[in-house]
C-alpha positions in Angstrom: -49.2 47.7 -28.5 -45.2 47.1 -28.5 -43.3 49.9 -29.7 -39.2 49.6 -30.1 -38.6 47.0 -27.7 -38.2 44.3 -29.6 -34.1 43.4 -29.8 -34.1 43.2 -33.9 -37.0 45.1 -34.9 -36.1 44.1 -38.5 -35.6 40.7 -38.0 -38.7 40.0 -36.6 -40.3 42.2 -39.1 -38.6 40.5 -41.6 -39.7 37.0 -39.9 -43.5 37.9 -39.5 -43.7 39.0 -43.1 -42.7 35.2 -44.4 -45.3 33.7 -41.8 -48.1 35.9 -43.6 -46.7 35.3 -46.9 -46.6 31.4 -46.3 -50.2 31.6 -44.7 -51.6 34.3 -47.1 -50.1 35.0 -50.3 -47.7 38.2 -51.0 -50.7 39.8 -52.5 -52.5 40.3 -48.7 -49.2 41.2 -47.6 -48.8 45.1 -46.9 -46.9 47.3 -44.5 -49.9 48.0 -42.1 -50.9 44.2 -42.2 -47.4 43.5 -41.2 -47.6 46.2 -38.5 -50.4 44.5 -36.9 -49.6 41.2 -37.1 -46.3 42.2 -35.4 -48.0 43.9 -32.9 -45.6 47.3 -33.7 -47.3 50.9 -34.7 -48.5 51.3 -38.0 -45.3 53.7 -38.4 -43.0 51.2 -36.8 -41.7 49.5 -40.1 -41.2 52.4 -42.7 -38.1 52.7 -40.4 -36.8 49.8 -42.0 -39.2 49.7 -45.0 -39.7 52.5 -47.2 -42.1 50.7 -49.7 -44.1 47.4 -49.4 -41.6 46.4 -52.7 -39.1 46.1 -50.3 -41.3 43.7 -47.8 -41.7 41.9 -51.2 -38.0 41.7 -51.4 -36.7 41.0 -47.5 -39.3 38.0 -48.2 -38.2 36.6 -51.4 -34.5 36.9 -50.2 -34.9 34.3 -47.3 -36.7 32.1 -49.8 -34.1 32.0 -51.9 -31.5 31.4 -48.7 -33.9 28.6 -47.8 -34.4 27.1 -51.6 -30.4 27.1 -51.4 -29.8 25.9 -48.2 -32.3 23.0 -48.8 -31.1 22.5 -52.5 -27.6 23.2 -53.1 -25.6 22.4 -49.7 -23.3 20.1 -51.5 -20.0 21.0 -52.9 -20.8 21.2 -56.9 -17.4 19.7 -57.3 -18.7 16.6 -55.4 -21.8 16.4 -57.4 -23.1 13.5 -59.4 -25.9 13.4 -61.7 -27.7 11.2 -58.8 -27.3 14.3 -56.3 -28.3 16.7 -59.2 -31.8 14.4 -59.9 -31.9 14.4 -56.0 -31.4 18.3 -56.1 -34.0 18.6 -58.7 -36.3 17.1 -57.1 -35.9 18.6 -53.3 -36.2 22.0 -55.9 -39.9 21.1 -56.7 -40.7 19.8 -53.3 -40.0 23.2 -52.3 -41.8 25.4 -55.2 -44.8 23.0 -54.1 -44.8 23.5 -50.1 -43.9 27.3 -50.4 -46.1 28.1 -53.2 -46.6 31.9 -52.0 -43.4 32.4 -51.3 -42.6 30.6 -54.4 -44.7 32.9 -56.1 -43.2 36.3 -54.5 -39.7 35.3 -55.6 -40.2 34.0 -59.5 -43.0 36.4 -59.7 -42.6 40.3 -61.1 -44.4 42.0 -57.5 -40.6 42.6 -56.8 -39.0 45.2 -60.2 -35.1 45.1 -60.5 -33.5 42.7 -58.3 -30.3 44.8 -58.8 -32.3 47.6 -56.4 -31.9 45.1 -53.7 -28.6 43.2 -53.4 -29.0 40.5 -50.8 -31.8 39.6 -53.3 -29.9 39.9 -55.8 -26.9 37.5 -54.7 -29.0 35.3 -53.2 -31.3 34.5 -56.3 -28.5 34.4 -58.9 -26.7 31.4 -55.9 -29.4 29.2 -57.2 -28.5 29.7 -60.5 -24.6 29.6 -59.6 -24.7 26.3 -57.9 -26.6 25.0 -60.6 -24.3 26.1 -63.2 -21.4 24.6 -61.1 -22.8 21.6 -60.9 -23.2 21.2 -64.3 -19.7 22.5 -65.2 -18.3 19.4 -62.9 -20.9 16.6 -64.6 -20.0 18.1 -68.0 -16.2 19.2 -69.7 -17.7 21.6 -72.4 -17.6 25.6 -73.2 -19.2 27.8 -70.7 -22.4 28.9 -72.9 -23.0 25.2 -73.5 -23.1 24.8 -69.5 -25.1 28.2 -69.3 -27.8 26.8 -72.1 -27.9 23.3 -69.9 -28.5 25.0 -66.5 -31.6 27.7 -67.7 -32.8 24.4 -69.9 -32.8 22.3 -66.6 -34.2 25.5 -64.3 -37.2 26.0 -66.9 -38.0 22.7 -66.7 -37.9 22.4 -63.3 -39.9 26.2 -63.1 -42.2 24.5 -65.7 -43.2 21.3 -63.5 -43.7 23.4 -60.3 -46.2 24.8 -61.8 -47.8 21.9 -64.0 -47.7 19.8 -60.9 -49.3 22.5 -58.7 -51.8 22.1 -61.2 -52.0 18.3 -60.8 -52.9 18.7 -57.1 -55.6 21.4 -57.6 -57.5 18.6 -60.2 -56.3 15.7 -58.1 -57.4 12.1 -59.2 -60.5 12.3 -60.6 -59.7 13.6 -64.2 -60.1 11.2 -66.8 -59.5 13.1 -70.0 -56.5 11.3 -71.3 -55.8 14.0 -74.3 -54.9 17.0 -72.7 -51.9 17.7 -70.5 -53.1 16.9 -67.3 -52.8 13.1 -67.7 -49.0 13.5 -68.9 -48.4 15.5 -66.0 -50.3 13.2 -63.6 -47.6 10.5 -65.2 -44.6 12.9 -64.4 -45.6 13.6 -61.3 -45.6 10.0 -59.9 -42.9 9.2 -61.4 -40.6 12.2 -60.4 -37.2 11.2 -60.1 -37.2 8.8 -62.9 -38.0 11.8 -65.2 -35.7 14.0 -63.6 -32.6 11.5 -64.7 -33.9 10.7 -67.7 -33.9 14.2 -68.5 -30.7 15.2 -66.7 -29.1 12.5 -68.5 -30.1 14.0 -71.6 -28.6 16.9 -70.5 -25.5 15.8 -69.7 -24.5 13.6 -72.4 -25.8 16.1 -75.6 
């Protein structure tokens, strides 16, 4: 067993315990689990972990980094409503491929976000960027922009999860009066949703 060697214990505690999360769920991932996947004593990381909360929140914070990186690189003042659609839709493509992670960070397993502040500024980025981005597509008052980007960001919260759905049921359901259907539509037709809705946005 390897015990304080490593160069950034945390780090690589840190790193381990999104590999589990990603292969796993956040609900399988504990302190001692992370301990022995790391290969580290079982008291190794409660020096840099008090509760398994704040595992929940190391993860969470690099997938927001990530969801931000991936999502909103641009400059919001360069931003047109074609990069916002594109935007939108790499936003999905990534609540879809890190659905545990996905999970951890929208999810309530982590309390008070203002108990952890990298969390903290790194989740209310996405939000920033998207509010930006909307304050450059759209001259209007500041709660009109702030009503437009949580509009747009539970839509796009909304479809992760509709869509998730849509994989689990795949192609073989045929009832055409409930949701599914719709969704299946939306789904396969992504970015033309996304602007038509964006563009709603926008110009209202």
């Amino acid at each position: 067993m390897n015990n304080y060697h490593h160069g950034n214990l945390k780090e690589e505690l840190i790193e381990c315990a999104c590999r589990l999360c990603d292969r796993d769920g956040y609900t399988k991932l504990s302190i001692r689990s992370l301990a022995k996947e790391s290969g580290v004593s079982q008291t190794a990381p409660y020096r840099h972990f008090e509760t398994k909360e704040c595992v929940y929140a190391a993860v969470a914070t690099v997938g927001f980094k990530k969801l931000n990186e991936l999502v909103f690189f641009e400059n919001p003042k360069k931003i047109t409503k074609k990069k916002l659609v594109t935007n939108a839709s790499k936003y999905i493509a990534f609540g879809l491929k890190n659905a545990h992670t996905y999970d951890l960070m929208f999810g309530t397993a982590v309390g008070n976000f203002a108990d952890y502040p990298d969390l903290l500024k790194s989740a209310n980025g996405t939000y920033d960027n998207m509010r930006k981005s909307f304050a450059n597509l759209a001259d209007e008052p500041e709660e009109v922009i702030a009503f437009k980007c949580i509009t747009l960001w539970s839509m796009l919260h909304g479809l992760v999860g509709i869509i998730r759905k849509v994989n689990v049921v795949g192609d073989d359901y045929d009832d055409n009066s409930g949701p599914i259907s719709s969704a299946n539509i939306i789904a396969n037709n992504l970015d033309e949703h996304l602007d038509k809705v964006i563009t709603g946005l926008i110009s209202n």
